[in-house]
C-alpha positions in Angstrom: 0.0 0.0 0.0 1.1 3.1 -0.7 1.2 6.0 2.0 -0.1 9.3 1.7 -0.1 12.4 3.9 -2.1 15.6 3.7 -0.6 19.4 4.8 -3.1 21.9 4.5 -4.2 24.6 6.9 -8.4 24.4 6.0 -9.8 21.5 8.0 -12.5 21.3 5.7 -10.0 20.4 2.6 -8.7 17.9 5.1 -11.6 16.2 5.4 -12.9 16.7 2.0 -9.6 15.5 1.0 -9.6 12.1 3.4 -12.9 11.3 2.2 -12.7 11.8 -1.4 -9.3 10.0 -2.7 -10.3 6.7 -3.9 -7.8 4.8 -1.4 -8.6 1.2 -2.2 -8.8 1.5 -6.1 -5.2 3.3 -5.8 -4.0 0.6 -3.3 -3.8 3.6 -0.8 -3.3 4.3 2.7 -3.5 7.3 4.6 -0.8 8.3 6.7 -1.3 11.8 8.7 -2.5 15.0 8.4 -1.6 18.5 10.1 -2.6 21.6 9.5 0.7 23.7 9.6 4.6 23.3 8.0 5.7 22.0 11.2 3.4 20.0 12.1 3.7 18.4 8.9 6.7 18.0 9.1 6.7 15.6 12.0 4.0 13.8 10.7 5.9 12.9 7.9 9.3 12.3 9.5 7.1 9.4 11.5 4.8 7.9 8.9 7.5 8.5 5.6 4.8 8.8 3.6 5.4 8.1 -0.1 2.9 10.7 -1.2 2.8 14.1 0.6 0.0 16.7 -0.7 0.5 20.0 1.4 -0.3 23.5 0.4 1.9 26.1 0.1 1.0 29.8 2.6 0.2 27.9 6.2 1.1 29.1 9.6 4.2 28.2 11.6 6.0 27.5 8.8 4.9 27.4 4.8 4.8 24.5 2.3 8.0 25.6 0.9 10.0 25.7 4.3 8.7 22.2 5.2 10.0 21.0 1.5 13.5 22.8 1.8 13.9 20.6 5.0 12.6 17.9 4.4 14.7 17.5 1.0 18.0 18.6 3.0 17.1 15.6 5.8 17.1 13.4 2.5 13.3 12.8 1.8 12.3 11.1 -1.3 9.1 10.9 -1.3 6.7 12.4 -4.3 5.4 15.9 -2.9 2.4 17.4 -5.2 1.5 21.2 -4.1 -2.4 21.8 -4.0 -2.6 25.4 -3.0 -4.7 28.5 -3.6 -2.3 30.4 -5.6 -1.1 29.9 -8.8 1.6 32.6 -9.6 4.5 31.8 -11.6 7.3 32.8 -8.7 5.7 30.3 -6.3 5.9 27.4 -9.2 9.5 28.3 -10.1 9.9 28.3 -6.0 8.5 24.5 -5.4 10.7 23.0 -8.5 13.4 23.7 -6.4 12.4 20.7 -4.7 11.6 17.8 -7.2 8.1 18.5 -7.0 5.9 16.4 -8.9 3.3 18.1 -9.7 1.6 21.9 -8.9 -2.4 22.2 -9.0 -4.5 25.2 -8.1 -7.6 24.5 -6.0 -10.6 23.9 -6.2 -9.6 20.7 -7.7 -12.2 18.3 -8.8 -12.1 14.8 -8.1 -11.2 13.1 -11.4 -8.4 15.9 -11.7 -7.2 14.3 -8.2 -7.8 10.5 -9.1 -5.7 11.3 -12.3 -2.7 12.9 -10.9 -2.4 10.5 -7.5 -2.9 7.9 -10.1 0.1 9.3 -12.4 2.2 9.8 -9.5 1.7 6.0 -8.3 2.5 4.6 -11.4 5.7 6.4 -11.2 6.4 5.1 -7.8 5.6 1.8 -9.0 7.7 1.5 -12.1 11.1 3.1 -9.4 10.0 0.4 -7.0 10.4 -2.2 -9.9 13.3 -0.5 -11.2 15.1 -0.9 -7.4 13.9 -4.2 -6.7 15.4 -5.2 -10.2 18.9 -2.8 -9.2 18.7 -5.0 -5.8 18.1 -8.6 -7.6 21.1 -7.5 -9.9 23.4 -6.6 -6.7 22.6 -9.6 -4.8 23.3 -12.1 -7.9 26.5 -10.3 -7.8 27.1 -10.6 -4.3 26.0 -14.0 -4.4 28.3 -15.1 -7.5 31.1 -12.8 -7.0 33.0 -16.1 -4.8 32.1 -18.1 -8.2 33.5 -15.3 -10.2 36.7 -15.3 -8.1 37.2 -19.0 -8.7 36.5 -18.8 -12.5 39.0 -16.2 -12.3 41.8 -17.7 -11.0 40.8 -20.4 -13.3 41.3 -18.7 -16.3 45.0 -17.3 -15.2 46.2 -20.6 -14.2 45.3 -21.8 -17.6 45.8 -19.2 -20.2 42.1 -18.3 -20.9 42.2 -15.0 -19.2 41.5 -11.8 -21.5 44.7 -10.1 -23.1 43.7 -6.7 -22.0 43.2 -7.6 -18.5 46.2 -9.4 -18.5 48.2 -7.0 -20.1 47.1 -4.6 -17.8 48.3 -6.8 -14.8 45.1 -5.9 -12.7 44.4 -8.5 -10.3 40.9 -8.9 -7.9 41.4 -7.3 -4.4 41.4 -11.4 -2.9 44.2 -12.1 -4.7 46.6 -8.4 -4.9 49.2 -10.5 -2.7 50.2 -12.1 -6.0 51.7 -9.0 -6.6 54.8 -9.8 -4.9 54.9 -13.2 -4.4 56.4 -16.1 -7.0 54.1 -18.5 -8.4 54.7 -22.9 -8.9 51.2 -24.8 -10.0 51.0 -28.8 -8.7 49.1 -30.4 -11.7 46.9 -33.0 -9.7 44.9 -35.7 -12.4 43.1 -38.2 -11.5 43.8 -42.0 -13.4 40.3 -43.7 -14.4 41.0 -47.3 -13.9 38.6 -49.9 -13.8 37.2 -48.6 -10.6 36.7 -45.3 -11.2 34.9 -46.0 -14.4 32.3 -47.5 -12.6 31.8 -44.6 -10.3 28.0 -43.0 -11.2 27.9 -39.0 -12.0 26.6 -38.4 -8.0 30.0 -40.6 -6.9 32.1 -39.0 -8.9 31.4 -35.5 -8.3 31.3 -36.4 -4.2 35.1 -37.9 -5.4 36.0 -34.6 -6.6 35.2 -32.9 -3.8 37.0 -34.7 -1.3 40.3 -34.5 -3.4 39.8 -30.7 -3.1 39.4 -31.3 1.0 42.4 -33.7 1.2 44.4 -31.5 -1.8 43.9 -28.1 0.2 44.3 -29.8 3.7 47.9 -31.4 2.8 49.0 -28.6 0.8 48.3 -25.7 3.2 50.3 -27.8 6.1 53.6 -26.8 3.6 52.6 -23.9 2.0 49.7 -21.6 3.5 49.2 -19.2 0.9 47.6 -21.2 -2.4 44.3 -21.8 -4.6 43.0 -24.6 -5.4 41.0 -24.7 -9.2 39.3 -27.5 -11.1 39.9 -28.0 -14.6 37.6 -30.9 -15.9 36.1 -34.2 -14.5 40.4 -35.7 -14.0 42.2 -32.5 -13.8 43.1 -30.2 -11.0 45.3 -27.4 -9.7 47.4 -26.4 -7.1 48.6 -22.9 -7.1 50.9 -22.0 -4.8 53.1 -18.8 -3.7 56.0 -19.9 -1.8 58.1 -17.8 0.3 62.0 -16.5 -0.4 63.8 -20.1 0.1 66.5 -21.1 -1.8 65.5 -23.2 -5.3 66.9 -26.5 -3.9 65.1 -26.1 -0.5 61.6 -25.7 -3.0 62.2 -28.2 -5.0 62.8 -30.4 -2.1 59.1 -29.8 -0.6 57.5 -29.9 -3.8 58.6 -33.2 -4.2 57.2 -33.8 -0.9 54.0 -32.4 -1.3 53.6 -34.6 -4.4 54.5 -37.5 -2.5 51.8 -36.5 0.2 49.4 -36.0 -2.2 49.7 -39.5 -4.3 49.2 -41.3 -0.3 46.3 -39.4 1.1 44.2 -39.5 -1.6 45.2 -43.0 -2.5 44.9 -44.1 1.0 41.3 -41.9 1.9 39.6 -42.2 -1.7 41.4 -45.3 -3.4 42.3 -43.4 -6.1 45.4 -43.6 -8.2 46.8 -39.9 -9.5 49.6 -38.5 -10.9 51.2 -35.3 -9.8 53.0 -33.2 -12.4 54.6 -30.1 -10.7 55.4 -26.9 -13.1 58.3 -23.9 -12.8 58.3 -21.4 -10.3 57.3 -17.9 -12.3 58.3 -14.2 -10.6 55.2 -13.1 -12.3 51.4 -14.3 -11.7 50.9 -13.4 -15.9 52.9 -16.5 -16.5 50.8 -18.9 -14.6 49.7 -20.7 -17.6 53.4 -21.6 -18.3 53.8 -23.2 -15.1 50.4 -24.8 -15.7 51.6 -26.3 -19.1 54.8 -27.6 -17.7 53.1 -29.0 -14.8 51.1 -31.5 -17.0 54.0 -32.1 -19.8 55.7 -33.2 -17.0 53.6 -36.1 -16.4 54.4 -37.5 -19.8 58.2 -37.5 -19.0 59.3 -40.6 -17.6 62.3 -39.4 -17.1 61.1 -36.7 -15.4 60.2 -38.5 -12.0 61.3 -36.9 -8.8 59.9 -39.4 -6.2 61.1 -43.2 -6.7 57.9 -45.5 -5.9 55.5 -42.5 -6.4 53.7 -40.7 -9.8 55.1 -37.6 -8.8 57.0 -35.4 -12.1 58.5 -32.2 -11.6 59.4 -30.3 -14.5 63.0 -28.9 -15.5 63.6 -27.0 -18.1 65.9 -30.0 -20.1 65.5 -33.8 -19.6 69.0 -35.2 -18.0 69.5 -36.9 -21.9 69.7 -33.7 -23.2 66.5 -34.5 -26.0 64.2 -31.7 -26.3 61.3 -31.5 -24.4 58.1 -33.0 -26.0 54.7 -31.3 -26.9 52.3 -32.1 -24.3 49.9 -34.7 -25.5 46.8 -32.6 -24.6 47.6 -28.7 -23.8 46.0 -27.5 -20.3 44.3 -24.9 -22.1 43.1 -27.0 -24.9 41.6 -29.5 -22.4 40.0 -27.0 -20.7 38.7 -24.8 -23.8 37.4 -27.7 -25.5 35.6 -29.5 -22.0 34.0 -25.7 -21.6 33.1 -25.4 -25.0 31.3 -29.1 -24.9 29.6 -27.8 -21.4 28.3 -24.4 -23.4 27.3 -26.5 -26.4 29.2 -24.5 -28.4 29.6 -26.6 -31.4 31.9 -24.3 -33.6 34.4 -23.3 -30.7 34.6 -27.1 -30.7 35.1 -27.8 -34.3 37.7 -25.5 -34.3 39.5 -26.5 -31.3 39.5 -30.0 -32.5 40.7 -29.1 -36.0 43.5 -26.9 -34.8 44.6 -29.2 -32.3 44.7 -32.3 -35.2 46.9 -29.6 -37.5 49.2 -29.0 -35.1 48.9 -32.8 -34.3 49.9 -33.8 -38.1 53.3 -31.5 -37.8 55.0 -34.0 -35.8 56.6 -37.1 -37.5 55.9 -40.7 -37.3 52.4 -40.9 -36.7 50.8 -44.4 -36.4 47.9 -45.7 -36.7 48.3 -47.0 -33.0 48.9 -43.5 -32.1 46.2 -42.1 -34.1 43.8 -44.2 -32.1 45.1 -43.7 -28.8 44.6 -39.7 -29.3 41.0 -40.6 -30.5 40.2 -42.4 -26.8 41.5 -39.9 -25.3 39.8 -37.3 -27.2 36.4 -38.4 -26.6 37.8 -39.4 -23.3 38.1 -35.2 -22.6 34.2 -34.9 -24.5 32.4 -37.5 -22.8 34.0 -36.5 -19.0 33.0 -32.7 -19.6 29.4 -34.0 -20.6 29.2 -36.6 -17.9 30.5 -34.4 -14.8 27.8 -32.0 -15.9 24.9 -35.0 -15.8 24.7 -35.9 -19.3 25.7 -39.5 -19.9 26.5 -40.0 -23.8 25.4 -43.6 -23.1 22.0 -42.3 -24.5 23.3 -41.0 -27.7 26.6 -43.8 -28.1 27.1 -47.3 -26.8 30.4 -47.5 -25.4 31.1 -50.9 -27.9 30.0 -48.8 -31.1 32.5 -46.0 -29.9 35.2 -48.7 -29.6 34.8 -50.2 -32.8 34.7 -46.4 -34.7 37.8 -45.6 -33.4 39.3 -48.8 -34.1 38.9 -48.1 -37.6 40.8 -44.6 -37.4 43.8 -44.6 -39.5 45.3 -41.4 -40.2 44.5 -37.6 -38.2 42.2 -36.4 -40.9 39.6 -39.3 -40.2 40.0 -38.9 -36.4 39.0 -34.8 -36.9 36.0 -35.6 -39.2 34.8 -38.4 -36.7 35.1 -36.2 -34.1 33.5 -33.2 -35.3 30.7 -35.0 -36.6 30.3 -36.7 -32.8 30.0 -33.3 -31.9 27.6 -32.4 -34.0 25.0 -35.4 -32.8 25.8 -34.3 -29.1 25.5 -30.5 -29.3 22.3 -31.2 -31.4 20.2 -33.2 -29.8 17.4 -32.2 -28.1 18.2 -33.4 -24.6 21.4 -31.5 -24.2 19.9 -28.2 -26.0 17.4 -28.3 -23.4 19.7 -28.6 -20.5 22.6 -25.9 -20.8 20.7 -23.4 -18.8 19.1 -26.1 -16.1 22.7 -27.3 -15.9 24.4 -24.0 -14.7 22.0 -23.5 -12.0 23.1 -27.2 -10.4 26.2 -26.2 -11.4 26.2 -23.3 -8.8 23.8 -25.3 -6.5 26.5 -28.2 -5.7 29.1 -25.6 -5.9 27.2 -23.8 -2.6 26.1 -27.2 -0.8 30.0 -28.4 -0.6 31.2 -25.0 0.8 28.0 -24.7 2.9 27.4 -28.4 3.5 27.7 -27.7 7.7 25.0 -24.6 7.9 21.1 -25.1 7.4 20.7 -25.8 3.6 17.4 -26.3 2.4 15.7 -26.4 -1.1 13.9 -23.2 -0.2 16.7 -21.3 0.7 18.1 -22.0 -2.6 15.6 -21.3 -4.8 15.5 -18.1 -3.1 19.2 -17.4 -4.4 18.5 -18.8 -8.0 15.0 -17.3 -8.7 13.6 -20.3 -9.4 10.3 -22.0 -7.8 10.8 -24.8 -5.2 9.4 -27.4 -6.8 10.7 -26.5 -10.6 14.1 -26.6 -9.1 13.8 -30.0 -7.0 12.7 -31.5 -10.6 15.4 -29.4 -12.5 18.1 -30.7 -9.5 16.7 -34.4 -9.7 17.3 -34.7 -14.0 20.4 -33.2 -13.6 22.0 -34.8 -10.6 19.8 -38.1 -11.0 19.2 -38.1 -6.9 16.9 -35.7 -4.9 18.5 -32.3 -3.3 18.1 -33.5 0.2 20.0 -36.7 -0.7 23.0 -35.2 -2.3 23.6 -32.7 0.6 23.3 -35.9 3.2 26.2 -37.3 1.2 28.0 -34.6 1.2 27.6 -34.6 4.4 28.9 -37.8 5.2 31.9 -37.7 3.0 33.1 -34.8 4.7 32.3 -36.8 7.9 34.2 -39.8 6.8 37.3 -37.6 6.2 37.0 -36.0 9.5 36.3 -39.5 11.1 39.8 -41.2 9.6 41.4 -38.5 10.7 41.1 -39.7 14.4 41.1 -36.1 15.6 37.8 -35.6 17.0 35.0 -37.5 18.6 31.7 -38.9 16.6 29.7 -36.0 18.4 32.0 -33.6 17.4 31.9 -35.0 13.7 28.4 -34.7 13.7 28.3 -31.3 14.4 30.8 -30.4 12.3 28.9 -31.8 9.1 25.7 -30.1 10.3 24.1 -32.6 12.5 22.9 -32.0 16.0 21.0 -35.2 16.4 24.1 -37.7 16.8 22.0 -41.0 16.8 20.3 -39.7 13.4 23.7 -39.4 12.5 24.9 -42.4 12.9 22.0 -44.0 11.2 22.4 -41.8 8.1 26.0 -42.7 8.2 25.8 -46.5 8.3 23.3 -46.3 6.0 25.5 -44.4 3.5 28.9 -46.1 4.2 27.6 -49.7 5.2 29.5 -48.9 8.9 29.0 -47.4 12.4 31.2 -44.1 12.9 32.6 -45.5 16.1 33.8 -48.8 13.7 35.6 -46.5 11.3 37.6 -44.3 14.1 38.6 -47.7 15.7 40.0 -49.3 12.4 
């Protein structure tokens, strides 16, 4: 409802006034009245009316007094002037004050009707106009974390813009890059037979508790680091090391490599490899580092922990021989997995094509080899799409993929078989339909592992995505494959199950950690999810 006040020194106006404004057809309330400046101006200082009809010559102190302080006390309501005079000097007077609109009584009612309903249409369409200003702040405030992340992303693998690199402006969270060198742990995780298996829901709980062990055993050695994902096996360690000698770095590099490859091996039965890249002076060459950190991984040679996957780089192999091109760049693995996600079918097709030119440059390419680039290739593809809930198992049986690629001979047939792959996928109608369904639960598991411990509920959510409660559970269920509620409990007790092997804190103080204040529901959800007691896993 909309607020209005009435100034005006004639009772009878008052109460002619009161009793003939339309109030419910306007969607109007009234707020006060008074019968002098000052008067009126308390009234409206109380009530902050958004309407305020006064008149201009009362006693105490005049319409045009009250205005002149109640715009300096920062009043912004609409004021319309109803008074008895009509002279320009008074008119030019009142515009001082954003007035909004200047009649001469008598005034008859549809006069009235009309210009209290022109004025609330104005307030309307400002009302819309801030709650639209405020929806667009609070996205922003809500995102900006997300933003940060993508952001740190894009340095670490070459995708950020040329001017804004150029420019060498970094985001206030991370301006302590300014001074500090730079070394990126490539962390990728091997699909064997096991992890194959693992179902779109497993996978992405997998992810999330390398992050947790990654960040946890990294920040032990070096405090001051980021952790970004780069697709469904690919991650990154970006770390700022302090003024030690080269040796002394290299040393704990090798170290934190080595812890890496056991805790997640030991927590998560996962094999990985760890490829670590050069220290840089500058955060503008983070990408080189990145690069380096994965090429490293294809250097035997390059090993720097006997009885561990764990590949430093250096800038020449001990045998002297050149370097090799990675097999797949960082920032073509990433640029091609984002532009599968997008559906971006000619940013693919030209990824893929200059890849396979650069590809035919080097010598001795067998058909073996050509084949091997194909699985992999589709490998990249069908992770991106699968990570993001869309299982290619609907569109391509995994035998009739096998047998395509075993009929691959030379690079041009692997480039027209793959573009024409990505064709099918970016055109049919399930995964056309998705790409905007997909980005909301994109952001939703994003916030439920970094708010997994508070009270999450659908409803707050849907608050945050403007989206109705029930569209989204349905949107969250195709996507995901498992109901909201069910994914946040298991996120839940992953995190618990870390905390648990630990051996650092008691079931109760697990429970609460993870968001759980009821520690027998706990335990029920836990055995339940796990197939074991928390007090069974401590005591292993």
């Amino acid at each position: 409802m909309w607020k209005i006040a009435i100034i005006d020194d004639e009772r009878q106006v008052l109460k002619g006034m009161k009793s003939a404004i339309p109030w419910d057809e306007l969607g109007a309330e009234w707020a006060g009245e008074a019968m002098n400046g000052e008067d009126g101006l308390e009234v409206i200082r109380r009530t902050l009316p958004d309407i305020v009809i006064t008149d201009l010559y009362m006693p105490v102190m005049s319409g045009l007094d009250m205005m002149e302080r109640l715009r300096k006390e920062g009043f912004q309501g609409k004021i319309i002037i109803l008074s008895g005079y009509s002279d320009f000097e008074h008119a030019r007077q009142a515009l001082r004050f954003q007035v909004t609109d200047y009649v001469s009584k008598p005034i008859s009612l549809p006069t009235l009707k009309s210009i209290l309903g022109k004025v609330i249409q104005e307030l309307e369409a400002e009302e819309e106009k801030r709650i639209r200003q405020w929806e667009l702040e609070f996205k922003m405030t809500l995102y900006e974390p997300f933003v940060e992340k993508e952001w740190v992303r894009s340095a670490a693998v070459g995708t950020l813009d040329s001017a804004y690199r150029d420019s060498m402006r970094l985001p206030p969270a991370y301006q302590y890059w300014q001074e500090r060198r730079h070394v990126t742990v490539g962390i990728e995780l091997i699909r064997d037979e096991r992890a194959k298996c693992l179902s779109v829901s497993d996978w992405n709980l997998f992810r999330f508790a390398v992050s947790n062990i990654a960040c946890e055993v990294a920040r032990r050695m070096f405090p001051d680091l980021e952790y970004t994902e780069l697709h469904s096996t690919r991650a990154l360690l970006i770390i700022h090391p302090g003024a030690e000698q080269q040796e002394q770095l290299e040393y704990r590099l090798d170290e934190l490599g080595i812890r890496l490859t056991d805790s997640i091996g030991s927590y998560l039965k996962l094999v990985t490899r760890i490829g670590i890249g050069g220290v840089k002076n500058c955060w503008t060459r983070l990408s080189d580092s990145t690069e380096e950190a994965f090429r490293a991984m294809d250097q035997t040679d390059l090993r720097s922990a006997s009885g561990h996957e764990v590949y430093r780089y250096r800038e020449s192999s001990g045998s002297g021989a050149p370097v090799k091109v990675a097999l797949f760049p960082v920032k073509f693995s990433y640029k091609l997995a984002a532009a599968m996600k997008a559906s971006q079918e000619t940013e693919a097709h030209d990824l893929v094509l200059d890849y396979i030119t650069e590809m035919k440059k080097q010598e001795g390419i067998s058909q073996g080899y050509v084949q091997m680039l194909g699985s992999e290739l589709w490998g990249i593809i069908a992770y991106s799409l699968y990570e993001s809930g869309f299982v290619l198992d609907d569109l391509f049986t995994n035998d009739q993929i096998a047998k395509e690629i075993s009929g691959l001979v030379v690079p041009d047939q692997l480039a027209s078989w793959l573009m024409d792959k990505i064709s099918k996928i970016c055109s049919s109608r399930q995964w056309k339909g998705s790409s905007k369904h997909r980005q909301v639960v994109d952001f939703m598991t994003s916030y439920i592992h970094e708010h997994y411990a508070e009270e999450l509920t659908l409803a707050e959510l849907s608050d945050k995505v403007f989206i109705s409660r029930n569209h989204l559970s349905i949107i969250f269920k195709n996507i995901t494959g498992e109901t909201f509620n069910n994914y946040l409990t298991r996120v839940r007790i992953e995190k618990a199950r870390e905390l648990l092997m630990e051996r650092n804190m008691l079931v109760y103080e697990v429970a609460e950690r993870v968001g759980y204040r009821n520690i027998p529901y706990f335990s029920t959800l836990f055995k339940k999810i796990t197939g074991m007691n928390p007090t069974e896993l401590i005591k292993n």
